[in-house]
C-alpha atoms as one frame of an Amber mdcrd trajectory, in Angstrom:
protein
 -30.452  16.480 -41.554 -28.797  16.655 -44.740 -32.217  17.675 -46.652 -33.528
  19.656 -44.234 -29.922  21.763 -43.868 -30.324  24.854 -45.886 -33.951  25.098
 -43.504 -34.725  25.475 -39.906 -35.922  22.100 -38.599 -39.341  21.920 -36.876
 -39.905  20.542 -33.340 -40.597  16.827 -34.074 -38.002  16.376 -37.017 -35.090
  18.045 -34.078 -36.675  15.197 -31.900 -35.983  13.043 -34.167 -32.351  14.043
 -34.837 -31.941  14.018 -31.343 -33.627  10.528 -30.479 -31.244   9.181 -33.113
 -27.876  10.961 -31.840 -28.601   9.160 -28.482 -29.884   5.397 -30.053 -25.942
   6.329 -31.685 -24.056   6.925 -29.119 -25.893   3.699 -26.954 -25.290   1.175
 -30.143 -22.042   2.441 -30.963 -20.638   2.398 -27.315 -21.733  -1.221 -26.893
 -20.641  -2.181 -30.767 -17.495  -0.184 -29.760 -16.730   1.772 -33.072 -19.122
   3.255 -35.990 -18.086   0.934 -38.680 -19.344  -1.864 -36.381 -22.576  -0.009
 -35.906 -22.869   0.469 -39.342 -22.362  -2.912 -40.112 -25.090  -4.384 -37.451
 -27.292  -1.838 -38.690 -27.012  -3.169 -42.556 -27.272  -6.557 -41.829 -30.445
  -8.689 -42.031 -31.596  -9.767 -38.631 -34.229 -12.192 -37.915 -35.684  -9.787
 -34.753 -36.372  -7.724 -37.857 -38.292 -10.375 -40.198 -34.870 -10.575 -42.026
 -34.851  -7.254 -42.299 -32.051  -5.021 -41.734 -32.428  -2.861 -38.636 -31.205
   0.655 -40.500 -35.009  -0.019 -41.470 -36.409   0.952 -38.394 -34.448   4.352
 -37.381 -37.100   6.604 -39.018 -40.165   6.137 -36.507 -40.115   6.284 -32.537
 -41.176   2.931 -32.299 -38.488   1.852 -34.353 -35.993   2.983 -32.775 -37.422
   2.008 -29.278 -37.162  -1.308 -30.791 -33.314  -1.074 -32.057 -32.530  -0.095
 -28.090 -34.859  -2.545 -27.018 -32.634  -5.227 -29.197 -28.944  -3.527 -27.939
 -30.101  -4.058 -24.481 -31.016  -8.140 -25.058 -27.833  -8.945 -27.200 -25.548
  -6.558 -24.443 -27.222  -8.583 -21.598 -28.677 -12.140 -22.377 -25.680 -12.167
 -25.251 -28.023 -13.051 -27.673 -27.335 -12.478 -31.624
C-alpha cells in the first residue's frame, strides 16, 4: 500500500490488500498480539524450507498456505 498510496489501486492489487488484512486479523487473533505475529512471521520455519513465512504473503497461494499452517499449529498444536 505504501507504494501504491499517492495512486488508485487496481482490482487485483485491492484483493490483495484485502486477502492480507484478513490472513492478519486470523494470525494475529490466534498469536494474540502483532508483535507476536510479526515475530512468527520473521522466523525461519521448516513448513517453509527454512524459510521465513513473511516470504509467502505476496501470492494467493502463499498466503493460502500461511492460513493453511495457523489452522495445523491452532489445532493439532504443532510448531
Amino acid at each position: 500500500m505504501i507504494r501504491h498510496k499517492s495512486k488508485r489501486l487496481n482490482k487485483q492489487l485491492s484483493d490483495n490488500v484485502l486477502d492480507i488484512a484478513k490472513l492478519g486479523q486470523f494470525c494475529v487473533k490466534y498469536f494474540d498480539n502483532v508483535e507476536n505475529f510479526n515475530g512468527w512471521l520473521d522466523t525461519p520455519v521448516l513448513l517453509f524450507n527454512g524459510e521465513p513465512p513473511r516470504r509467502y504473503m505476496n501470492s494467493i497461494r502463499g498466503r493460502e498456505l500461511l492460513k493453511q499452517t495457523v489452522n495445523k499449529l491452532k489445532y493439532s498444536h504443532i510448531a
